[in-house]
N, C-alpha and C positions, 0 to 999 in steps of 0.2 A: 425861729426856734423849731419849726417843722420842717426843716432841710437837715440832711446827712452833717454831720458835723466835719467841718478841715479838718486837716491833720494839726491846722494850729488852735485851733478850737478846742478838738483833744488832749494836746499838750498843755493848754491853761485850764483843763477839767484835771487832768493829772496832776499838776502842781497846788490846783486850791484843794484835792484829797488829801496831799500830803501837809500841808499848813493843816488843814481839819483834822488829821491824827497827831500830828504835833510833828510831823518829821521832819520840818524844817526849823523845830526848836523857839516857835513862837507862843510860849508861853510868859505869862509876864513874873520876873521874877519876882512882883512885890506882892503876888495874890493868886489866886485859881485861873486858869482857862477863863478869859470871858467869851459869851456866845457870839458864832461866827456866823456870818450868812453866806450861803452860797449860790448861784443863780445856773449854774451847769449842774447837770445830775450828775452824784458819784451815790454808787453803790449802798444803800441803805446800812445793810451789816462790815458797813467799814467806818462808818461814822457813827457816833452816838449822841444823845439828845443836845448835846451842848454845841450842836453843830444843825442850823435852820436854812429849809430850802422857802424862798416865800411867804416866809413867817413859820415852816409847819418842822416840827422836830423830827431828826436824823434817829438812825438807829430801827431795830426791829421792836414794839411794845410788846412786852413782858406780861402775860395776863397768871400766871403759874402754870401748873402742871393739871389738865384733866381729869376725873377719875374715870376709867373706863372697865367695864367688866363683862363677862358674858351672859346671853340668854341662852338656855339649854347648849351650851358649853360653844358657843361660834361667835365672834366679834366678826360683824359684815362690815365692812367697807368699802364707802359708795363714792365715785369722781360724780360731781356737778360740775360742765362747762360746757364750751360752745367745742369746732373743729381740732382746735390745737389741744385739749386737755382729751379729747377723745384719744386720738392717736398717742399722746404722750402715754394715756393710763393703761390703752391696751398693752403696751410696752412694758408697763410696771405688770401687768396680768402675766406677760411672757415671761419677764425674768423670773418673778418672783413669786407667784405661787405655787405651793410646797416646797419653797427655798428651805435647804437646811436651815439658816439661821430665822427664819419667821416660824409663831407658833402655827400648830397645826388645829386652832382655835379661830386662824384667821382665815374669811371669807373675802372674794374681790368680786365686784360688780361694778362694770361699768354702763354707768345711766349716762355718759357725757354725748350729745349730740350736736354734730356739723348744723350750724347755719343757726344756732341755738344760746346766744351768749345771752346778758342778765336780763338784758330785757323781759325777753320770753321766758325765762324760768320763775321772774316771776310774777306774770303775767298770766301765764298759759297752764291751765289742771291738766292738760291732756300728755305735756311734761312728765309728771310728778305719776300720774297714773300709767304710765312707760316705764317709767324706772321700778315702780313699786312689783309691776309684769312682771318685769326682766331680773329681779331680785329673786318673784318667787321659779322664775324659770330655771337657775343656779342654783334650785331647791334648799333657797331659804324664805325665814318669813318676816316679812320688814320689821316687826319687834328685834328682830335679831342686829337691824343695821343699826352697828352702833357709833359709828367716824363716818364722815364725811371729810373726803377731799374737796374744794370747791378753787376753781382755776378762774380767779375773776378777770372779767373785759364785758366793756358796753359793748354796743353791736352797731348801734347807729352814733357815729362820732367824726362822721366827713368834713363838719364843718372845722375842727381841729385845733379847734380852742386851750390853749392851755394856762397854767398859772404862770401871771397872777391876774387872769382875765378874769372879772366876778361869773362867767357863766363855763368855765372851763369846764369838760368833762370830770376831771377830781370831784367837783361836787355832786355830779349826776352819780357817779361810782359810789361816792361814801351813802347816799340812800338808797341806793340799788343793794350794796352791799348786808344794808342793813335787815331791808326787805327781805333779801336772801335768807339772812340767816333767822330773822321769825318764819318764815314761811316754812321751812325745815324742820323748826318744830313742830307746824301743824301738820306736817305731810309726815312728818316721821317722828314721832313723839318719843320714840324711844333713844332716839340719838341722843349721845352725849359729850360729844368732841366736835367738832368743825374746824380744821384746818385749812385758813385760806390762803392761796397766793395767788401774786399777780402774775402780769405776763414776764414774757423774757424778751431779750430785745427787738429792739423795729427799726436799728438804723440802717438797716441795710436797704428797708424796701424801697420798691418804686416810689418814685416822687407821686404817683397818682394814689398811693394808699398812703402815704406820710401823713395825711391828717387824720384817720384813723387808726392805724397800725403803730405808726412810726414811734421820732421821740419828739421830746420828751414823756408826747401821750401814754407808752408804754412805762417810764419809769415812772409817773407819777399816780398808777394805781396801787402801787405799793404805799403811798402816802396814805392813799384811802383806807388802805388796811390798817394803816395804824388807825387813822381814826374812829374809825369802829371799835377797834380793841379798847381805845380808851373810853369810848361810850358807853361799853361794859362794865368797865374798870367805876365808873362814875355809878352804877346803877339804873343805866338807861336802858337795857336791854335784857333785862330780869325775863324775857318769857321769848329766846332764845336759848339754844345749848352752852354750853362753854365754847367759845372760838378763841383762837389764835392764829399765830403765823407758821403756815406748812412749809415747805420749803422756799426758801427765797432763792427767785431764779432767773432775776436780772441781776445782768453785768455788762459793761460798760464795753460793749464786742469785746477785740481782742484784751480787755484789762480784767484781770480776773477781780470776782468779788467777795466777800469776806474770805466764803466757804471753798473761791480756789476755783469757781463755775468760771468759763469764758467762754465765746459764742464767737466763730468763725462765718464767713458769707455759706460755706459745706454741709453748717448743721441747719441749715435753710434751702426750700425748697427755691428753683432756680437760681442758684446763688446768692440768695438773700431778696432777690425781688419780691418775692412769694414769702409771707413771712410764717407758712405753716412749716413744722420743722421737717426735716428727712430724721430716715434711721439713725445717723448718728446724734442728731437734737434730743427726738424721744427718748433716748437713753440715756441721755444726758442727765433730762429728765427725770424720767424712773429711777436713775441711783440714787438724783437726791434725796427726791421723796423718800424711796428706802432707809437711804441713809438719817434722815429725820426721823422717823419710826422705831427707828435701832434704839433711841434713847428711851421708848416707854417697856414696859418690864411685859405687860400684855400683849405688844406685838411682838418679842423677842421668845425663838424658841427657848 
């Protein structure tokens, strides 16, 4: 499962997406959908709960809608991540700050640091005390950050373990993730959103980063996100912010996913071996994000 997928590989991932949306009409006529499993990853926002990778539910989890508002009239919003959300966010810095359609309410700070993924953030104060800098160097004051982006990926993950191995990285992610998101409250008490995504794809890369990078490893930290969300959802994570899911920005390379994203070898640096993105990846990037933001009434001018 940590090699590049065939082409016929892919085509029996294409065909069990469309049985799991119903598009080949196998639904039973004597009763509901029953739940389906699937063992190729397809697209989280193209499937929905009644549709299981490994046992674990399809779909994006639904925690509602945030409340977000300003301190002395600025909403900051901060990228948490390792290389690839760095780049991604300065991208979203380029396009879009003082975009006509963003308020002029909103602050962008990017804390994301190369060579930095969950491990280390949270792990390391010297982190958290960089960012907080670098916030006030943008001449704001961290009371004011009030979102957080956070672009999850473990950092150490060569050995390449995935599900349904009991030690697969998913479950390193789902309490890294979790850590994450208390530690944000104590570093930043004033947040009130956290927007997490995972990576975006890794089939392309070299076979020597496949057990880190690659797949399934990349789709399955979007599992992790759910499961956090439902942690919350349960009452487990009462002394965190509010978190949900920021833009979902894996797809299936060239098969687009819910939201229409697809990932060519081009939006990757050496052609996909390298799996940090080039300019046209990050941007890729930056819209959606944007384009996710577009629905809260506080980011919109």
């Amino acid at each position: 499962m940590n090699t590049e997928y065939t082409s016929a590989a892919r085509l029996a991932g294409l065909v069990t997406l469309l049985i799991a949306v119903g598009g080949l009409g196998c639904e039973d006529s004597t009763g509901p959908t029953a739940p389906r499993e699937v063992t190729e990853p397809v697209a989280l926002d193209r499937i929905d709960a009644t549709t299981t990778y490994h046992g674990l539910r399809g779909g994006l989890v639904d925690n509602g809608t945030p409340t977000v508002t300003p301190v002395d009239g600025r909403i900051v919003i901060v990228a948490i991540s390792m290389s690839n959300g760095r780049l991604e966010f300065d991208r979203f810095i380029e396009l879009y700050r003082n975009h006509a359609s963003v308020s002029p309410a909103i602050g962008l700070v990017n804390c994301a640091r190369g060579g930095n993924a969950l491990e280390r953030w949270v792990a390391q104060q010297d982190l958290w005390d960089d960012c907080k800098s670098a916030v006030r160097a943008a001449g704001f004051r961290p009371e004011q950050v009030r979102v957080v982006w956070a672009k999850n990926a473990n950092q150490f993950t060569d050995h390449g373990r995935t599900l349904p191995h009991p030690e697969a990285d998913y479950h390193d992610l789902v309490s890294n993730i979790t850590t994450l998101s208390r530690r944000i409250r104590q570093e930043l008490p004033s947040v009130q959103a956290v927007f997490h995504s995972s990576r975006i794809y890794g089939g392309y890369v070299a076979p020597s980063r496949m057990g880190s990078r690659g797949e399934p490893i990349s789709f399955e930290g979007g599992l992790a996100i759910n499961a956090v969300i439902e942690k919350q959802k349960r009452g487990e994570l009462t002394d965190a912010p509010w978190i949900g899911w920021g833009p979902y920005l894996w797809a299936d390379g060239r098969t687009p996913n819910g939201a229409g994203l697809s990932w060519e070898p081009a939006d990757f640096q050496d052609g996909g071996t390298d799996p940090h993105p080039t300019a046209t990846g990050q941007t890729k990037v930056a819209d959606a994000l944007h384009r996710h933001l577009l629905q809260f009434a506080w980011y919109r001018r």
